[in-house]
C-alpha positions as a printed NumPy array, in Angstrom:
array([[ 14.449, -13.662, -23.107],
       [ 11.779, -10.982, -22.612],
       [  8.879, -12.357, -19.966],
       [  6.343,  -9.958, -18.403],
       [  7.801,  -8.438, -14.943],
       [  5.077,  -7.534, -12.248],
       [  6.521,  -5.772,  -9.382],
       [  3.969,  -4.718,  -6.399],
       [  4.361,  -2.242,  -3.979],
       [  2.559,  -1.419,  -0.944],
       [  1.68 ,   2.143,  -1.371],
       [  1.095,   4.649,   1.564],
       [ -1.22 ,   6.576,  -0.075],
       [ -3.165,  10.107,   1.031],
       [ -5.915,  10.763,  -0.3  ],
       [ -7.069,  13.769,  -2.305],
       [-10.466,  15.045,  -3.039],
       [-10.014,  17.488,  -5.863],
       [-13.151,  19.352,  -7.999],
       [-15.003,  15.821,  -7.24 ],
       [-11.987,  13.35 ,  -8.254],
       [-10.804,  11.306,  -5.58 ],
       [ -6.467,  11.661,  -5.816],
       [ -3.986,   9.208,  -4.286],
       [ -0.529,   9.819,  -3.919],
       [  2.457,   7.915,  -2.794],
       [  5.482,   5.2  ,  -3.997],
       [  4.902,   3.366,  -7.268],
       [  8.246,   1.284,  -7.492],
       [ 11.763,   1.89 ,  -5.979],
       [ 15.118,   1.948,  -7.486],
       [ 18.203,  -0.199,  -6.131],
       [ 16.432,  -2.394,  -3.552],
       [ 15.395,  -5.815,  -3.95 ],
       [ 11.547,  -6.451,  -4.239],
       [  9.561,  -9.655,  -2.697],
       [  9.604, -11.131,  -6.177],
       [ 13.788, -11.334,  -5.853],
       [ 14.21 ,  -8.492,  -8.274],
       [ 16.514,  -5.512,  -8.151],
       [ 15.746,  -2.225, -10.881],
       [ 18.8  ,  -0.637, -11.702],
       [ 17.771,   3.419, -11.147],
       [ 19.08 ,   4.591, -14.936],
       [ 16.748,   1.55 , -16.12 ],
       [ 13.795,   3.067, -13.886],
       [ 14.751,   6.714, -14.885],
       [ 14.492,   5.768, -18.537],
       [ 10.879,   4.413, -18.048],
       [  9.551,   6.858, -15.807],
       [ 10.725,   9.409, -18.734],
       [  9.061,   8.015, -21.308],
       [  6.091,   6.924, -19.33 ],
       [  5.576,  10.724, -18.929],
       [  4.258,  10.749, -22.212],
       [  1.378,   8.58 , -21.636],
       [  1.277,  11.2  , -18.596],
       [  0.953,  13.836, -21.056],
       [ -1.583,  12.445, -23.181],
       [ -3.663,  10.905, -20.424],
       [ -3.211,   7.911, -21.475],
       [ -1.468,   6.176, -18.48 ],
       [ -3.839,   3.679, -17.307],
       [ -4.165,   1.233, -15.112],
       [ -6.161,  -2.287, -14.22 ],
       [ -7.474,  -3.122, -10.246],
       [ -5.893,  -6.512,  -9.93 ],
       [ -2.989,  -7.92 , -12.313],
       [ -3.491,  -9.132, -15.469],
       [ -1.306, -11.684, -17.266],
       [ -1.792,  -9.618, -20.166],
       [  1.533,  -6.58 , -21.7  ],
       [ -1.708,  -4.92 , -22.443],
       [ -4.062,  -2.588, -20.317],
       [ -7.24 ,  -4.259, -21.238],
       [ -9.811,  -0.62 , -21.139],
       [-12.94 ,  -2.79 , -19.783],
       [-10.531,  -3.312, -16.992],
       [ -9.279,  -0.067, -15.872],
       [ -9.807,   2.1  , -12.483],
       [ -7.159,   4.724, -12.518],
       [ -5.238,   6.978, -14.339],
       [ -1.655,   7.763, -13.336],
       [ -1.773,  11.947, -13.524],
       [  2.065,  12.963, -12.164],
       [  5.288,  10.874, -11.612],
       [  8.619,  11.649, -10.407],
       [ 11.497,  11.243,  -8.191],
       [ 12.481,  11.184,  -4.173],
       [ 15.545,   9.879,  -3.69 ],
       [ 15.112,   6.271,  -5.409],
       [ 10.967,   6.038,  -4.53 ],
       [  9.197,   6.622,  -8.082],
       [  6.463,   8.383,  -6.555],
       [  3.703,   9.637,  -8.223],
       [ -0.356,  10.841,  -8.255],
       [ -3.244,   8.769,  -8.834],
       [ -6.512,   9.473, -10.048],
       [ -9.372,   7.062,  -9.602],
       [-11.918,   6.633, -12.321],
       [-15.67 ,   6.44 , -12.452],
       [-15.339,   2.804, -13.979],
       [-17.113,  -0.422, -12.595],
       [-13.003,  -1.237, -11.11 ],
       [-12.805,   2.789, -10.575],
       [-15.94 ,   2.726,  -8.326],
       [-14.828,  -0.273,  -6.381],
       [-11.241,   0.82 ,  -5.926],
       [-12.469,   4.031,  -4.522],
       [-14.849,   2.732,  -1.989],
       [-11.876,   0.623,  -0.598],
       [ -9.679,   3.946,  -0.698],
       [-12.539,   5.122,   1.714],
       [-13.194,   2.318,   3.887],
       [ -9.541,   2.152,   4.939],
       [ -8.338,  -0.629,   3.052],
       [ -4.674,  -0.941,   2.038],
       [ -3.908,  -1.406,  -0.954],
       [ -0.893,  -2.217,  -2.985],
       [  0.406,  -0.605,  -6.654],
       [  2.374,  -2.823,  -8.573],
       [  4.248,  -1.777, -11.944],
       [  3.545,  -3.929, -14.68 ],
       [  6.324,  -4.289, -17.776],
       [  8.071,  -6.505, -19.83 ],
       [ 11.381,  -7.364, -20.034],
       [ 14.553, -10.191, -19.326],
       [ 16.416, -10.18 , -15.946],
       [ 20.137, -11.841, -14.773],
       [ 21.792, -13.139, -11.782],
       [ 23.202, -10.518,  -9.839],
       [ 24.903, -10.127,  -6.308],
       [ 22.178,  -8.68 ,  -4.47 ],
       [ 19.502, -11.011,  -6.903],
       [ 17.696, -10.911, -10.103],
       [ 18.557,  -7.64 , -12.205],
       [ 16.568,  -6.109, -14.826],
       [ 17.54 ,  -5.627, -18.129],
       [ 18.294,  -2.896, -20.266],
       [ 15.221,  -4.031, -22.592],
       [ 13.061,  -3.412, -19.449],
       [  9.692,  -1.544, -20.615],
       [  7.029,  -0.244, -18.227],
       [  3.492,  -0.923, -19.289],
       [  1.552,   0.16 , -16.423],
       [  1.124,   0.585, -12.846],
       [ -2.31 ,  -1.338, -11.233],
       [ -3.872,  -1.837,  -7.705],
       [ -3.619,  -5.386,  -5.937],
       [ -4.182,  -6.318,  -2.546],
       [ -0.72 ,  -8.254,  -2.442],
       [  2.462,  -6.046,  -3.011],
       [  6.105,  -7.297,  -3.889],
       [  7.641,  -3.836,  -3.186],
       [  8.052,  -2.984,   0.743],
       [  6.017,  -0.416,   1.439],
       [  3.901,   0.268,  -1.818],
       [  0.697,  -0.579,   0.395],
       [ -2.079,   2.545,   0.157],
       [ -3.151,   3.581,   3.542],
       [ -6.107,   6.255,   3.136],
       [ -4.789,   9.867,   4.622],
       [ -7.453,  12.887,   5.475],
       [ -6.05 ,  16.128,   3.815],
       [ -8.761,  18.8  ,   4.506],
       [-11.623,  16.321,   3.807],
       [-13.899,  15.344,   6.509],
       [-15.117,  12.283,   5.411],
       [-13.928,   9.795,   8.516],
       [-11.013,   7.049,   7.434],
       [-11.835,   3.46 ,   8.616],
       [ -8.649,   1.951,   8.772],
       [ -9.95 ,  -1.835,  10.206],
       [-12.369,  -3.312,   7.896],
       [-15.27 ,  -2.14 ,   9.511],
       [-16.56 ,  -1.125,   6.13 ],
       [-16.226,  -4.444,   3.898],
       [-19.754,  -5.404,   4.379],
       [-20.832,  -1.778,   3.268],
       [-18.413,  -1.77 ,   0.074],
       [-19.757,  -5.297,  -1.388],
       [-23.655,  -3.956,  -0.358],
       [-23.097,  -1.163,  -2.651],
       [-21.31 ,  -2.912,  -5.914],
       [-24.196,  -5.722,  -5.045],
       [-27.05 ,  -2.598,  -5.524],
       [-24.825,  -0.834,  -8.5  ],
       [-24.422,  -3.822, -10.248],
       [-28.171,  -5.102,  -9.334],
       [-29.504,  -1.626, -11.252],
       [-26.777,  -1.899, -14.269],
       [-28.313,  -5.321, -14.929],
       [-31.655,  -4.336, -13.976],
       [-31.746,  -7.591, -11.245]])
């Protein structure tokens, strides 16, 4: 029986600030190893998704939510990212992130800056069996998205901010929280006209 699969990784991210788009990079989902939520994805299974989720790649189309939904479907009042470039390293998907100038964009990229980690967590539906090193995903597996959550399943999928020629200071403590929810406070304050 198919049943939605959420898989979240903790995702060492750098950051990249390219022609005014803040850029994250790092591991989306691994192949072979089991995940927090007991679950093990068979690398031709993965490899078959990734493929065809390089269409949406193509058409820049492959969105993402901050937080999980319950939902198979990427709900577009929701979304904060855009997944620009996916691919292989041994069995880490790994794969380029950029961060949209949504309401969820804009918050998501204020914690990129203040140093918070973050986890990525693929989202997809699908059935799963008893296997010997846990629950194995099926062959009717299909990847719906990848979003940002503050709780990953897959070891090491956490974001941790990374300076690459930018110098904009990383606060990796959260020394910044305060600053992040004074700003979506004031944003959201003007968009409502409170």
């Amino acid at each position: 029986m198919s049943q939605l699969l959420i898989e979240t990784n903790l995702f060492e991210a750098k950051i990249h600030e390219q022609e005014g788009k803040l850029i994250v990079s790092g591991v989306l989902q691994r192949a072979g190893a089991k995940n927090q939520n007991g679950r093990v994805y068979p690398k031709d299974i993965l490899s078959r998704e990734v493929q065809q989720y390089q269409q949406l790649i193509d058409e820049r189309r492959a969105l993402g939510e901050l937080d999980h939904p319950d939902s198979s479907v990427v709900n577009l009042q929701n979304v904060s990212h855009n997944v620009v470039e996916i691919g292989w390293e041994g069995d880490d998907v790994v794969g380029k992130v950029e961060i949209l100038p949504t309401p969820s964009g804009n918050i998501l990229r204020e914690l990129f800056r203040s140093g918070i980690r973050l986890g990525i967590s693929s989202r997809g539906m699908g059935s799963v069996k008893d296997g010997s090193d846990g629950l194995e995903v099926q062959e009717d597996f299909n990847l719906i998205a990848f979003d940002f959550v503050s709780n990953p399943s897959t070891h090491g999928a956490f974001l941790s901010p990374v300076n690459e020629g930018v110098n904009t200071p990383v606060c990796n403590t959260y020394c910044k929280t305060e600053d992040i929810i004074g700003k979506i406070i004031l944003e959201l304050g003007q968009e409502y006209g409170v």
